[in-house]
C-alpha positions as CSV (number, residue, x, y, z in Angstrom):
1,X,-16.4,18.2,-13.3
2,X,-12.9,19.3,-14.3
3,X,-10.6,16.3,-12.8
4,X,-7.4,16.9,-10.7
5,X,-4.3,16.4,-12.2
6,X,-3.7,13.3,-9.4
7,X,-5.9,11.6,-11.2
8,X,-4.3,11.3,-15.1
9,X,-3.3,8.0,-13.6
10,X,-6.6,6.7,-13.4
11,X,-8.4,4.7,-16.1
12,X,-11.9,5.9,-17.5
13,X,-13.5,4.0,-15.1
14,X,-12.0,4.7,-12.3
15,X,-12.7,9.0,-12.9
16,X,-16.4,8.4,-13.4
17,X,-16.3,6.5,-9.9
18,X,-14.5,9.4,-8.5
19,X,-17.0,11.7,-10.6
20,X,-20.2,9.9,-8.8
21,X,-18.7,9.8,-5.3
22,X,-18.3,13.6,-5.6
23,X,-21.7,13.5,-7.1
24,X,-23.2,11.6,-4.1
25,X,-21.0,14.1,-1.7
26,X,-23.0,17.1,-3.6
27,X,-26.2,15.2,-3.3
28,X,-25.9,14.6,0.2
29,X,-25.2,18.2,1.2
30,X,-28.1,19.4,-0.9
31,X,-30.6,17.1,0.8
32,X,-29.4,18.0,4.5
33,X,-30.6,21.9,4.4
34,X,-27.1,22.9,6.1
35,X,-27.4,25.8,4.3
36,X,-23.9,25.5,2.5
37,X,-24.2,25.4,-1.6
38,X,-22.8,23.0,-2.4
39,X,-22.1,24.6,-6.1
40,X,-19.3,26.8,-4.0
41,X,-17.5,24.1,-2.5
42,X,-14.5,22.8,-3.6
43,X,-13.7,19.4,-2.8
44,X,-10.1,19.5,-4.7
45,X,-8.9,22.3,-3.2
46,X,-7.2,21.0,-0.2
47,X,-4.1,18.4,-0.3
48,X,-2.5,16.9,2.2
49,X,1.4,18.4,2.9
50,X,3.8,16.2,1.7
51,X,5.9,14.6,4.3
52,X,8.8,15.3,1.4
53,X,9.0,18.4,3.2
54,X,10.8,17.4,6.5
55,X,14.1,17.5,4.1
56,X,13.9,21.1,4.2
57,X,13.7,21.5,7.9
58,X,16.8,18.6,7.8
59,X,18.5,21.7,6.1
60,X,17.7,24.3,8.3
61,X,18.9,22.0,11.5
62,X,22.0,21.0,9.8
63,X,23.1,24.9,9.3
64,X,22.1,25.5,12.4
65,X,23.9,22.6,13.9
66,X,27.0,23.4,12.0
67,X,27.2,27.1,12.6
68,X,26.3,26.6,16.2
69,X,29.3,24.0,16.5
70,X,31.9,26.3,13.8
71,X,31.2,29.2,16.5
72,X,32.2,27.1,19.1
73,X,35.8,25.7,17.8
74,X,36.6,29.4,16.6
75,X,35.3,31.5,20.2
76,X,35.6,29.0,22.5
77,X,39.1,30.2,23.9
78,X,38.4,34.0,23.5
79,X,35.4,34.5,25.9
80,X,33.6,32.2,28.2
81,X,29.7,33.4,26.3
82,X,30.8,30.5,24.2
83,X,30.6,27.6,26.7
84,X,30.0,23.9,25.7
85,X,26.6,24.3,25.5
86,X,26.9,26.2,22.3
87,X,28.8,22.5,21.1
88,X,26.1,20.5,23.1
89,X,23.2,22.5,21.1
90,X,24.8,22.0,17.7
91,X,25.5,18.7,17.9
92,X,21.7,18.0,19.1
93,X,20.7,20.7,16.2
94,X,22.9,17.8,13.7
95,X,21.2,14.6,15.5
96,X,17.7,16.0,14.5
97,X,18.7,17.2,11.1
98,X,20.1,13.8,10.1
99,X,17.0,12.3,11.4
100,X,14.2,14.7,9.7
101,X,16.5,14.0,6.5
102,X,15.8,10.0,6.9
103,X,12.2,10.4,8.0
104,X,11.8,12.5,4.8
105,X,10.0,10.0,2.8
106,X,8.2,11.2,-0.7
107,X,4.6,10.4,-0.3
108,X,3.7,8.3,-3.0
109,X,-0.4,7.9,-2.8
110,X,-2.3,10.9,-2.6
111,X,-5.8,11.6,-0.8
112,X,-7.8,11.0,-3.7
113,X,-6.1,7.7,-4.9
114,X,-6.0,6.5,-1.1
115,X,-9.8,7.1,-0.9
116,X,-10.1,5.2,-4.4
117,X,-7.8,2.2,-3.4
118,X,-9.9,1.8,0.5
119,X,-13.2,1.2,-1.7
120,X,-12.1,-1.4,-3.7
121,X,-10.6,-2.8,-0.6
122,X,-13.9,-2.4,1.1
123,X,-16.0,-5.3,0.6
124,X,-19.2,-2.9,0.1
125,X,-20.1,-0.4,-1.7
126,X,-19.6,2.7,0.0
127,X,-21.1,6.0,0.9
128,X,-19.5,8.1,2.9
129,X,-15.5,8.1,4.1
130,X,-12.6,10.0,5.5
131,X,-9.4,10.2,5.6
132,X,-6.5,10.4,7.5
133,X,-2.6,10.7,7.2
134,X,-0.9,9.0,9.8
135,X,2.7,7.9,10.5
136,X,4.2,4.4,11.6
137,X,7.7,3.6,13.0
138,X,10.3,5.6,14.1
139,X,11.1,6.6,10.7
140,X,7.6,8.4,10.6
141,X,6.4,6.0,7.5
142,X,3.6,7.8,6.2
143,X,0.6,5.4,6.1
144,X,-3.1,6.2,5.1
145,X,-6.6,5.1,7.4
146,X,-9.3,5.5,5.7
147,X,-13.1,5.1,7.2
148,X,-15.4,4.1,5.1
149,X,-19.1,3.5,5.6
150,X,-21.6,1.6,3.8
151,X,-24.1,3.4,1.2
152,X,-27.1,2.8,2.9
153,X,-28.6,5.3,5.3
154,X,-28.3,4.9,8.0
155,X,-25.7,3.0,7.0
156,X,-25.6,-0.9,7.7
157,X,-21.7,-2.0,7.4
158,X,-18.3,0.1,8.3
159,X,-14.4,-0.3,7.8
160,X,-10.7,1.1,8.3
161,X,-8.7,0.1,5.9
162,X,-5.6,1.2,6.3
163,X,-2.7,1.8,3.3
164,X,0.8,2.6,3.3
165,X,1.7,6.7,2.2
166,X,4.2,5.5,-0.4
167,X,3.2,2.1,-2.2
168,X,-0.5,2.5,-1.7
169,X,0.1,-1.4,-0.5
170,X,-2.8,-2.4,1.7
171,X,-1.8,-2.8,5.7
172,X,-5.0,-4.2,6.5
173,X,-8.7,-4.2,6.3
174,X,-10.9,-4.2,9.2
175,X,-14.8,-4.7,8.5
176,X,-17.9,-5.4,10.5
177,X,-21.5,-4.8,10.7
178,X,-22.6,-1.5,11.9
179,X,-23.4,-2.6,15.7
180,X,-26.7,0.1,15.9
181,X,-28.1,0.5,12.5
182,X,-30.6,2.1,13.6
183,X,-29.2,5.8,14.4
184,X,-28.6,7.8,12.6
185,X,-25.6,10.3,12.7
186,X,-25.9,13.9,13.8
187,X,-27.8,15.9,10.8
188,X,-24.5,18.5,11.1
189,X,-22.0,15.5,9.9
């Protein structure tokens, strides 16, 4: 399997991990019947939006905001269209701008090396997992929660660990024993 170019970071043994959990995902979805080939799906294909991109709305706002305000010192005495709600609009339009443009952080950790980080962080080997982007403070900190489940089916252990978007520096690990080890997921999972 041709690798991702997220991954040049990783050392040889970190892509054949990569390579077999990809393998085991393939695996999986032959075994179940679902009828999807697994040959024709691509598991690198989708990656997560960078939360980079809130600068370019902070742009947007910030024009906005500053025409919005420009049309209101030059108009403002001619006709009465351009009331102070034109002035009460741009300076709200400015508020959000500066704050999209501070909340803008670069994420640092993508899906694949948050995935690879949770295991090792695990405890257990794993089997199946998922991700999920999610965002802490009021800066919007972009912060990874990954669920992870044990290898064995049905599977006998489960965890969240959850890492920070930008660092990849673990927020915590939360383990335990699967409490009913004995069912088994839906077949369509």
């Amino acid at each position: 399997m041709e690798q991702n170019s997220d991954f040049a970071s990783f050392s040889e043994e970190q892509k054949e991990l990569a390579d077999s959990v990809t393998a085991n995902v393939v695996g999986k979805s032959r075994e179940s019947g679902d009828g999807r080939d697994p040959d024709e799906i691509d598991f690198e294909s989708y990656v997560f939006p960078d939360t980079k991109n809130r600068a370019i709305t902070s742009w947007f706002l910030l024009v906005m905001g500053t025409a919005a305000v420009l049309v209101w010192v030059l108009f403002r005495s001619r006709t009465e269209i351009w009331n102070d709600g034109v002035l009460l609009g741009g300076i709200v339009l400015l508020v959000l701008a500066l704050y999209f443009r501070i909340a803008a952080f670069p994420l640092g950790v993508n899906q694949g090396e948050a995935l690879f980080l949770a295991t090792k962080e695990a405890g257990f080997p794993v089997g199946h997992a998922s991700a999920m982007l999610g965002f802490r403070g009021w800066r919007s900190r972009p912060s990874w929660r990954i669920l992870l489940f044990s290898v064995e089916d049905p599977p006998l252990q489960r965890g969240l660990v959850e890492l920070d978007g930008i660092t990849g520096e673990v927020l915590g690990v939360y383990s335990e024993e699967n409490p009913d080890p004995e069912t088994k997921p839906p077949s369509d999972y």
